[in-house]
N, CA, C and O atoms as CSV, one atom per row, in Angstrom:
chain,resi,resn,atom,element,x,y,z
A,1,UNK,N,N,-19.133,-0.194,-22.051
A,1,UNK,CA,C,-19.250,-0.681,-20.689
A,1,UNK,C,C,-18.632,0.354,-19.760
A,1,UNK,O,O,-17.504,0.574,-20.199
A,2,UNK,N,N,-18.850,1.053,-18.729
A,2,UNK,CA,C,-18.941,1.913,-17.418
A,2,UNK,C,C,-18.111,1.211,-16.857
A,2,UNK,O,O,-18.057,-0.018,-16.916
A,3,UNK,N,N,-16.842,2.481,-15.810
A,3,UNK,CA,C,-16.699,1.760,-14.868
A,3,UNK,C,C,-17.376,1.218,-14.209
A,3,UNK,O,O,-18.590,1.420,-14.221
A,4,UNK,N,N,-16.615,0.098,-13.193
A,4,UNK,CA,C,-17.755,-0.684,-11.991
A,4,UNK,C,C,-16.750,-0.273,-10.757
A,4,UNK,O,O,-15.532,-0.397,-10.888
A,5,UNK,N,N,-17.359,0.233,-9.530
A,5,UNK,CA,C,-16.868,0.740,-8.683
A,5,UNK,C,C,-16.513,-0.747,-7.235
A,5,UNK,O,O,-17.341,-1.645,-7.083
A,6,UNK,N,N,-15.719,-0.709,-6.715
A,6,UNK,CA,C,-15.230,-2.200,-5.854
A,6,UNK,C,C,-15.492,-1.493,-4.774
A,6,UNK,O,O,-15.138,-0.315,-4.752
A,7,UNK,N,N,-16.312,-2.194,-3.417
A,7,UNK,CA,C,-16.650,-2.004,-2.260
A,7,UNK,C,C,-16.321,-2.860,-1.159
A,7,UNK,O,O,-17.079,-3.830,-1.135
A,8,UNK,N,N,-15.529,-2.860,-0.301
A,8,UNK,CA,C,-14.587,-3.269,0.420
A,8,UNK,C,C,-14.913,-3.062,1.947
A,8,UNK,O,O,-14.898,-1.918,2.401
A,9,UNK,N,N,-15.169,-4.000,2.648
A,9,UNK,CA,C,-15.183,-3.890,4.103
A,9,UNK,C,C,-14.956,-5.356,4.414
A,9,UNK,O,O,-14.906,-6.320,3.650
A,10,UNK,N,N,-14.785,-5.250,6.218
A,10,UNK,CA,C,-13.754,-6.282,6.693
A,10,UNK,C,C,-14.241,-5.953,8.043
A,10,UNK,O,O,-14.774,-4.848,8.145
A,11,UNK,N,N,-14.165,-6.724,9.159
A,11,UNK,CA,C,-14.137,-6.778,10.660
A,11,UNK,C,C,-12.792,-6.952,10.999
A,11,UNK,O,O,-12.182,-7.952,10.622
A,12,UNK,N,N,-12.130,-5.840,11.859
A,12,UNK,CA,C,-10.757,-5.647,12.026
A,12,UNK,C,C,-11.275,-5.982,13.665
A,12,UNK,O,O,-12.332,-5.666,14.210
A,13,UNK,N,N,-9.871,-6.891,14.310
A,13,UNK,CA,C,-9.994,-6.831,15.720
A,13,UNK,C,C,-8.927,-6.389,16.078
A,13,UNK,O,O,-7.932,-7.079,16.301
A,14,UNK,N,N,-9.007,-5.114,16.183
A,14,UNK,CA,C,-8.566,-3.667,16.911
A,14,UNK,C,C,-8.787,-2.587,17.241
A,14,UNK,O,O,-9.150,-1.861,16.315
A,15,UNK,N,N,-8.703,-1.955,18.580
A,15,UNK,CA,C,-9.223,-1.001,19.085
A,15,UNK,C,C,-9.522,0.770,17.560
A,15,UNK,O,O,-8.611,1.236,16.876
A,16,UNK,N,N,-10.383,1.050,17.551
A,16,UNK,CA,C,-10.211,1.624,16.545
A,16,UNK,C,C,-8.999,2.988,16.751
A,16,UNK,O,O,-8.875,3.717,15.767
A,17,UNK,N,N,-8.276,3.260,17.799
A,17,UNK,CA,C,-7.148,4.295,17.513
A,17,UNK,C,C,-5.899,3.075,16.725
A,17,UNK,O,O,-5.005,3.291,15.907
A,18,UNK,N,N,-6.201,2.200,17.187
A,18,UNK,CA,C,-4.684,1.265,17.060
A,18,UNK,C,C,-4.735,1.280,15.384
A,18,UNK,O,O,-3.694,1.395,14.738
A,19,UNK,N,N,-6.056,1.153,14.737
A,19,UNK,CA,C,-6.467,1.105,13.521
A,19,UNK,C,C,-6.084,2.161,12.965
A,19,UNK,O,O,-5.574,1.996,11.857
A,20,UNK,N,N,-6.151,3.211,13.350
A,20,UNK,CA,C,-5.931,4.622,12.927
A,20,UNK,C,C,-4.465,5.026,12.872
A,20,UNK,O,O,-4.047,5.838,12.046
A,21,UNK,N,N,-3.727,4.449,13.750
A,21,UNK,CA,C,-2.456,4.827,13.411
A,21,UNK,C,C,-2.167,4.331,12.863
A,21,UNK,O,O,-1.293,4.967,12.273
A,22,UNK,N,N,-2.290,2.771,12.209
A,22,UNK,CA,C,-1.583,2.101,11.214
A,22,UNK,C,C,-2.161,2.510,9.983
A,22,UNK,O,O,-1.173,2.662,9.266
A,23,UNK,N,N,-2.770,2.673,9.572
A,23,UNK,CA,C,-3.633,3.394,8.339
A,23,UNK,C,C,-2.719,5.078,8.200
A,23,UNK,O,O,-2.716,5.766,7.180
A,24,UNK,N,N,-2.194,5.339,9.175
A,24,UNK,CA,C,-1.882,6.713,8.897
A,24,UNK,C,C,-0.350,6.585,8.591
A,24,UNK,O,O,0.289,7.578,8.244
A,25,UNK,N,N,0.118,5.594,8.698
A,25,UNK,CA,C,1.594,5.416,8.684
A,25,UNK,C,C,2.127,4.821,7.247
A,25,UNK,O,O,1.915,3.611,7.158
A,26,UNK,N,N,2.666,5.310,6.290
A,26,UNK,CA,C,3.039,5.055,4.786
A,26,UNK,C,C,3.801,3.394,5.136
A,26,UNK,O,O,3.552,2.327,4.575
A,27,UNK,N,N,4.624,3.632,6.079
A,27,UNK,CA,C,5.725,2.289,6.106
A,27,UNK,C,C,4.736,0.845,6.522
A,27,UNK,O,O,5.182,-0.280,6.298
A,28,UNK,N,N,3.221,1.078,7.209
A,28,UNK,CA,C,2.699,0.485,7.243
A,28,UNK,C,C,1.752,-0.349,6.562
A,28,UNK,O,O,1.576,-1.549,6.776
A,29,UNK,N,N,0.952,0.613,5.444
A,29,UNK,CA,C,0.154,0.477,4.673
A,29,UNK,C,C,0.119,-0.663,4.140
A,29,UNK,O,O,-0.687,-1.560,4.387
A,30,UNK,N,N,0.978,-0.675,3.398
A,30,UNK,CA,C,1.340,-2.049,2.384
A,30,UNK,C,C,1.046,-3.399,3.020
A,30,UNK,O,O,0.688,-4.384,2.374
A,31,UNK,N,N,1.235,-3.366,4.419
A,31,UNK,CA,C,1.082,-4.721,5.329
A,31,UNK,C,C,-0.170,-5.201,5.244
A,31,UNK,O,O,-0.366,-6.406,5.404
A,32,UNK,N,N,-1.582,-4.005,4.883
A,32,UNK,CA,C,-2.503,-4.769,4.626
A,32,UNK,C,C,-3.529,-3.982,3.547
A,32,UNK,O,O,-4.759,-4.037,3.550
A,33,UNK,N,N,-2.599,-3.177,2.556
A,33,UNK,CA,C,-3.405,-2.822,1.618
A,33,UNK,C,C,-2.507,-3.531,0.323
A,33,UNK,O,O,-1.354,-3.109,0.224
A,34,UNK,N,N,-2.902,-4.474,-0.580
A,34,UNK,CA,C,-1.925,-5.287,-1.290
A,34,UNK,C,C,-2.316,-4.367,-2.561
A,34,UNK,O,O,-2.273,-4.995,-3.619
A,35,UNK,N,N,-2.596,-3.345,-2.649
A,35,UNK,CA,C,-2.417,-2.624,-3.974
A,35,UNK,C,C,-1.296,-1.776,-4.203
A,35,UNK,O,O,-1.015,-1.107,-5.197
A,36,UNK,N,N,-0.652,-1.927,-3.027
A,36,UNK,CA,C,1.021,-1.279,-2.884
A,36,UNK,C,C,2.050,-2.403,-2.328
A,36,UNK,O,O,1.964,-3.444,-1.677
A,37,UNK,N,N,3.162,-1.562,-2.992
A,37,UNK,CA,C,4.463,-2.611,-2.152
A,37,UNK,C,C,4.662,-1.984,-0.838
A,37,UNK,O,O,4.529,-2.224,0.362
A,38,UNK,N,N,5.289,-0.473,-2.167
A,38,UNK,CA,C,6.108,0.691,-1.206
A,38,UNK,C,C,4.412,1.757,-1.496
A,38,UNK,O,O,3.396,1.543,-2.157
A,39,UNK,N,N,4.957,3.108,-0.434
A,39,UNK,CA,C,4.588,3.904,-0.097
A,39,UNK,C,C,5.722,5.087,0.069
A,39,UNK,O,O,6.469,4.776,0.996
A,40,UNK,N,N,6.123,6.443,-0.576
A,40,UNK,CA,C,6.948,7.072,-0.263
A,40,UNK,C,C,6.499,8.604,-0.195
A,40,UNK,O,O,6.565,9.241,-1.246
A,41,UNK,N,N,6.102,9.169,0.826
A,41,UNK,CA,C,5.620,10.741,0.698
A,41,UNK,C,C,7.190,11.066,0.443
A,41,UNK,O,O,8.326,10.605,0.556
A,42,UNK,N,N,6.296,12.399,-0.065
A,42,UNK,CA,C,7.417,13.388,-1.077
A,42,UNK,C,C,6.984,14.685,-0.919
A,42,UNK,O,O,7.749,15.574,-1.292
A,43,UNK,N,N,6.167,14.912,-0.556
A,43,UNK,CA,C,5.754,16.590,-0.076
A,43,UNK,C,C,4.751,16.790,0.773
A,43,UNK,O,O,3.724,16.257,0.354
A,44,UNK,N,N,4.617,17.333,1.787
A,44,UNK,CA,C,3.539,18.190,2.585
A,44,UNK,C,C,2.686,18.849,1.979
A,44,UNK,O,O,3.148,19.541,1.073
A,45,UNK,N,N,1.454,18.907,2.157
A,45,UNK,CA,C,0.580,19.572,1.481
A,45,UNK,C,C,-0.532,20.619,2.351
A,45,UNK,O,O,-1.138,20.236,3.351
A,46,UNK,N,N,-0.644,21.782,1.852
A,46,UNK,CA,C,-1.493,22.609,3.181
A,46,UNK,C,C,-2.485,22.171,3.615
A,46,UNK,O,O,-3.219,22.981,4.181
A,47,UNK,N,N,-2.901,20.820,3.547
A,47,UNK,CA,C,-4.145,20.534,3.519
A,47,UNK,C,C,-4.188,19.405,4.700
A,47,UNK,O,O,-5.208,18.825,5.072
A,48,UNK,N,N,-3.188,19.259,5.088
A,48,UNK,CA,C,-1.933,18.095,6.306
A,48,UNK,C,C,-2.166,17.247,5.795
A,48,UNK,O,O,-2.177,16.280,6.557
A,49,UNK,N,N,-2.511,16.880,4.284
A,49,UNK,CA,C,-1.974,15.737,3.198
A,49,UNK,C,C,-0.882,15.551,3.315
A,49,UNK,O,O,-0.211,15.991,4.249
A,50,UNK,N,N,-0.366,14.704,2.189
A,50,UNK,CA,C,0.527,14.484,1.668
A,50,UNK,C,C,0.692,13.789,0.087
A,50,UNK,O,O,-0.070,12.945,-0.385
A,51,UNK,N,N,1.885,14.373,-0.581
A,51,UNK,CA,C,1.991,13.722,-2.175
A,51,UNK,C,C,3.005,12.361,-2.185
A,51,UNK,O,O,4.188,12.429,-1.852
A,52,UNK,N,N,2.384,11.200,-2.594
A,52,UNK,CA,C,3.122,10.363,-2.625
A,52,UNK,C,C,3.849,9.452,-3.725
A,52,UNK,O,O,3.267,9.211,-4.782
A,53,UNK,N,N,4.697,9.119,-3.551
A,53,UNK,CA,C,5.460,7.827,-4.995
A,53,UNK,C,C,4.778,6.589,-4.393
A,53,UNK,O,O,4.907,6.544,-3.170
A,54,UNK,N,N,4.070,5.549,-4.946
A,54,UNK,CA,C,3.516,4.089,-4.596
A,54,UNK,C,C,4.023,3.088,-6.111
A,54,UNK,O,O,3.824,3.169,-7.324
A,55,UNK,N,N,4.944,1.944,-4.951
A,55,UNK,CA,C,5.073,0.540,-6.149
A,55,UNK,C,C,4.139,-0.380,-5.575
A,55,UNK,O,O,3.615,-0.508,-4.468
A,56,UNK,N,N,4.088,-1.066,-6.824
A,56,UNK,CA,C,3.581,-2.351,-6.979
A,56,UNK,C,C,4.454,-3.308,-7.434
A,56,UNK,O,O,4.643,-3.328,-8.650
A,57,UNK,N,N,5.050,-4.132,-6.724
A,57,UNK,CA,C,6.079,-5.263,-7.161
A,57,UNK,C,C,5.584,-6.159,-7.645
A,57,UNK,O,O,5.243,-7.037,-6.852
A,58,UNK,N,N,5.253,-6.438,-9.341
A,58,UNK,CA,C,5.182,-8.327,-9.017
A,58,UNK,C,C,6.228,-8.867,-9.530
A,58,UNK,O,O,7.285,-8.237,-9.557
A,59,UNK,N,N,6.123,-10.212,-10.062
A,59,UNK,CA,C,7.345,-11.277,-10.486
A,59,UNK,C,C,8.311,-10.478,-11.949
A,59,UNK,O,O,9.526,-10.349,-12.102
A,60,UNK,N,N,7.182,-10.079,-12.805
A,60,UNK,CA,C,7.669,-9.328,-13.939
A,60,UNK,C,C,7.730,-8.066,-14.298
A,60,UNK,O,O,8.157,-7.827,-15.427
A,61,UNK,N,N,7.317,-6.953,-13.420
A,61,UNK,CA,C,7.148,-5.652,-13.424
A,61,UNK,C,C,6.633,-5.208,-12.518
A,61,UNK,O,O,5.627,-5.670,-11.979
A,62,UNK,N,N,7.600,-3.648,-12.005
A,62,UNK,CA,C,6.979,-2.983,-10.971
A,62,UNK,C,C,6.044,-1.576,-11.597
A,62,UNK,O,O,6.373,-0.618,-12.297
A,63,UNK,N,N,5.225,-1.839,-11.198
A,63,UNK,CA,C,4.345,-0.138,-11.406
A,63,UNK,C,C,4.178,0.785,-10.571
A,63,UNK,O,O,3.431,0.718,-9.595
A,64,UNK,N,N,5.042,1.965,-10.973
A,64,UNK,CA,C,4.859,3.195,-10.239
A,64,UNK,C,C,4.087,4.223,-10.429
A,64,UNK,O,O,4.252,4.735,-11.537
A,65,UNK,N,N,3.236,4.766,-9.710
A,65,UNK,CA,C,2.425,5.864,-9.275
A,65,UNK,C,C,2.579,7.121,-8.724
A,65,UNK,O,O,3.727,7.452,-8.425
A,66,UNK,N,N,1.959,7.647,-8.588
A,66,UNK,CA,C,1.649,8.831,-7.751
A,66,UNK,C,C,-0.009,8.859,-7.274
A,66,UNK,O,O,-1.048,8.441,-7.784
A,67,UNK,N,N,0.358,9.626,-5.945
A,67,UNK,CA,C,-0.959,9.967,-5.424
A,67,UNK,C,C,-0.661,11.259,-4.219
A,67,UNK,O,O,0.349,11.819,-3.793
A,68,UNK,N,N,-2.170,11.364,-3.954
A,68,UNK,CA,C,-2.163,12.475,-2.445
A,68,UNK,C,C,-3.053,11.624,-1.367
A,68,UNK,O,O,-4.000,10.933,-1.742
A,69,UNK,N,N,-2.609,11.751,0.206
A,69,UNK,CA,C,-3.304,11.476,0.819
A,69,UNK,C,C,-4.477,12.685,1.754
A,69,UNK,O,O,-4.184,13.765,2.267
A,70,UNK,N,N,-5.117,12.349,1.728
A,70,UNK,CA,C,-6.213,13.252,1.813
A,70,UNK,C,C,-6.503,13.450,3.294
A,70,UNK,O,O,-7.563,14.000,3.591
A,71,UNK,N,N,-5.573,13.012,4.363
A,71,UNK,CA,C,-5.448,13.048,5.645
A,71,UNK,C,C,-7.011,12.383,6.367
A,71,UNK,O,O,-7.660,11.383,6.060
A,72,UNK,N,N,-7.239,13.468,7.462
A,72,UNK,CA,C,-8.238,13.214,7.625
A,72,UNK,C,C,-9.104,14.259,7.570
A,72,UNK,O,O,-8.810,15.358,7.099
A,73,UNK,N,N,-10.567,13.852,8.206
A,73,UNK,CA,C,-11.494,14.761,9.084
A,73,UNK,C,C,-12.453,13.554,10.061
A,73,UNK,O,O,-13.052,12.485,9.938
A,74,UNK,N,N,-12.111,14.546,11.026
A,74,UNK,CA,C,-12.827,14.223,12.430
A,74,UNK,C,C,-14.192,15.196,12.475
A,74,UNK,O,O,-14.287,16.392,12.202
A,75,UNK,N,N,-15.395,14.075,12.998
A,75,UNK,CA,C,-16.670,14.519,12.741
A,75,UNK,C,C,-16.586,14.455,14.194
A,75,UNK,O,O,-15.794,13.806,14.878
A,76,UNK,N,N,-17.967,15.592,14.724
A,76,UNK,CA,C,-18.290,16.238,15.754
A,76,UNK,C,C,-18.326,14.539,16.686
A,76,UNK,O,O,-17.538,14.354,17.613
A,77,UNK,N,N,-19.318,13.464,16.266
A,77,UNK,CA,C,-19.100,12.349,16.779
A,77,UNK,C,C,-17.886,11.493,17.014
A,77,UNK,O,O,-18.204,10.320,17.209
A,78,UNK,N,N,-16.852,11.674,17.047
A,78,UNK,CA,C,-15.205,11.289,16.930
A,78,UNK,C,C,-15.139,9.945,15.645
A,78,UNK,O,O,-14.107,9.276,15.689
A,79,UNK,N,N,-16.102,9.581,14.627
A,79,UNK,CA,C,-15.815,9.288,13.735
A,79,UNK,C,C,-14.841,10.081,12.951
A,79,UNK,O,O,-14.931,11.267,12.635
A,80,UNK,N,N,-13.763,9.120,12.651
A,80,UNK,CA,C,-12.797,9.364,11.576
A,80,UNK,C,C,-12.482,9.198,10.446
A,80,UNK,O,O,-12.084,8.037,10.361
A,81,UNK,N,N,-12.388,9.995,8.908
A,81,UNK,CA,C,-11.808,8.979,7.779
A,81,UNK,C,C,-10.913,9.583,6.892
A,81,UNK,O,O,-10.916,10.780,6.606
A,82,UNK,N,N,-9.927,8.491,6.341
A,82,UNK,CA,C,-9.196,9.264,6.024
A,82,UNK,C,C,-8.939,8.355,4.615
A,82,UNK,O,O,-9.194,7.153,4.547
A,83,UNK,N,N,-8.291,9.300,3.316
A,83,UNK,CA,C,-8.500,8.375,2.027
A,83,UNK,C,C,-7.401,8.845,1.219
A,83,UNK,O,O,-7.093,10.037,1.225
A,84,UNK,N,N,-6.841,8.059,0.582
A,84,UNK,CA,C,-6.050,7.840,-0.496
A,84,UNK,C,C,-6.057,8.152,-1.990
A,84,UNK,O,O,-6.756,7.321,-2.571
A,85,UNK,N,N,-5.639,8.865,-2.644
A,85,UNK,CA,C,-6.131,9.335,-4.454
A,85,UNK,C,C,-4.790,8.485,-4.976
A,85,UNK,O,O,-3.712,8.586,-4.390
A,86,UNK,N,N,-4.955,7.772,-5.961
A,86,UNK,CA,C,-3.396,7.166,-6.741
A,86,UNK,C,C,-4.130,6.810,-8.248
A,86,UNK,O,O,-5.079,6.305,-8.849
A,87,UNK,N,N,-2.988,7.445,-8.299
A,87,UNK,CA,C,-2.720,6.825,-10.257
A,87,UNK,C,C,-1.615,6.805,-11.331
A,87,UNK,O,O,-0.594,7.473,-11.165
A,88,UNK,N,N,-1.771,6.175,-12.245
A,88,UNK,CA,C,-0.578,5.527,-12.608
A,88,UNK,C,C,-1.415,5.752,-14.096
A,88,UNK,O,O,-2.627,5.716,-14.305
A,89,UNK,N,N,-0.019,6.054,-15.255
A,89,UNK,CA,C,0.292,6.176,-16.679
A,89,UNK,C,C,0.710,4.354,-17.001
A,89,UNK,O,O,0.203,3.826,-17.990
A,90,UNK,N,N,1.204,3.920,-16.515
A,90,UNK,CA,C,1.459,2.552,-16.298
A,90,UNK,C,C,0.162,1.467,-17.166
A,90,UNK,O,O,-0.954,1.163,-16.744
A,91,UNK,N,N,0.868,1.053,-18.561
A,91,UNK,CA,C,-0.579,0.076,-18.949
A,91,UNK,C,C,-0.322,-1.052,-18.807
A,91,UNK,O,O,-0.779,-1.796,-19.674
A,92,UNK,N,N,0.192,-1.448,-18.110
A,92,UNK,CA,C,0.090,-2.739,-17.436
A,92,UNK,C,C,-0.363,-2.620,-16.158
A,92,UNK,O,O,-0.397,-3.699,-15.567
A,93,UNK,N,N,-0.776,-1.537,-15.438
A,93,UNK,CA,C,-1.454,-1.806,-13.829
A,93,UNK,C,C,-2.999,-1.839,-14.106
A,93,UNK,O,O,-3.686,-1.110,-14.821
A,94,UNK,N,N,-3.359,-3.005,-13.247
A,94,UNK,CA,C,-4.798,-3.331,-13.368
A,94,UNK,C,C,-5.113,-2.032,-12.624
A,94,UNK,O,O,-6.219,-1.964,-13.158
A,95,UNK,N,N,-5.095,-1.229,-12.053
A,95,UNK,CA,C,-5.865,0.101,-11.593
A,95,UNK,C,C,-5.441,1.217,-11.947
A,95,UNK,O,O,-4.382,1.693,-11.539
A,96,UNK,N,N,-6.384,1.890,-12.924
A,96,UNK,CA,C,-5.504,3.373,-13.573
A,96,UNK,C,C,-5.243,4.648,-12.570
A,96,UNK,O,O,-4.260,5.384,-12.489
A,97,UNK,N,N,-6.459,4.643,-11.845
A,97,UNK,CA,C,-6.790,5.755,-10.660
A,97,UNK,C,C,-7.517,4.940,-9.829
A,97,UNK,O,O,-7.924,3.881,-10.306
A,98,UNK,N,N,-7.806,5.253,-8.503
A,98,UNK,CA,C,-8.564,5.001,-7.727
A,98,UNK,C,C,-8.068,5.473,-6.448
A,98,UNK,O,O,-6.917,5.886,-6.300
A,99,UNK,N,N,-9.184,5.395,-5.257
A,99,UNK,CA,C,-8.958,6.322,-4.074
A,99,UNK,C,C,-9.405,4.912,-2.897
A,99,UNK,O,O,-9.963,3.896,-3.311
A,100,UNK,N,N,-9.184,5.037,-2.032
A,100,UNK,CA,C,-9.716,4.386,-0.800
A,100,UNK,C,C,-9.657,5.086,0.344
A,100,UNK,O,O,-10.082,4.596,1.390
């Protein structure tokens, strides 16, 4: 059996910069991405990434990760996107790798 890939969208009511800064902010993330607790950059990357430590808290175990954030790019139309790489050695986290 193949991975199966998860596709995710939502109607946010917020101006889309207001959206953009909270998405860009580590201390924020977690408030509405529940595949993290924490969020902790740990290095700059030339790429105006960043390398990060990510938990997952539950009742009986926390799982820690690593990932890079992949910043952004701004298209000639002022569309923006910006995405996440994480993964975890961890066999108890329901997600081994994945990006958003």
């Amino acid at each position: 059996m193949g991975d199966k890939a998860i596709y995710v969208e939502i109607e946010i009511k917020a101006d889309a910069d207001r959206v953009w800064q909270l998405t860009q902010d580590p201390a924020q993330h977690p408030r509405w991405d529940l595949r993290f607790s924490s969020i902790t950059p740990v290095a700059a990357l030339p790429t105006r990434g960043n390398r990060f430590v990510y938990q997952r808290r539950t009742l009986l175990h926390t799982i820690t990760g690593t990932g890079t954030s992949l910043r952004e790019r701004q298209r000639p139309d002022g569309t923006r996107t910006s995405a996440l790489r994480f993964t975890t050695s961890d066999k108890l986290s329901p997600l081994r790798a994945g990006r958003g």
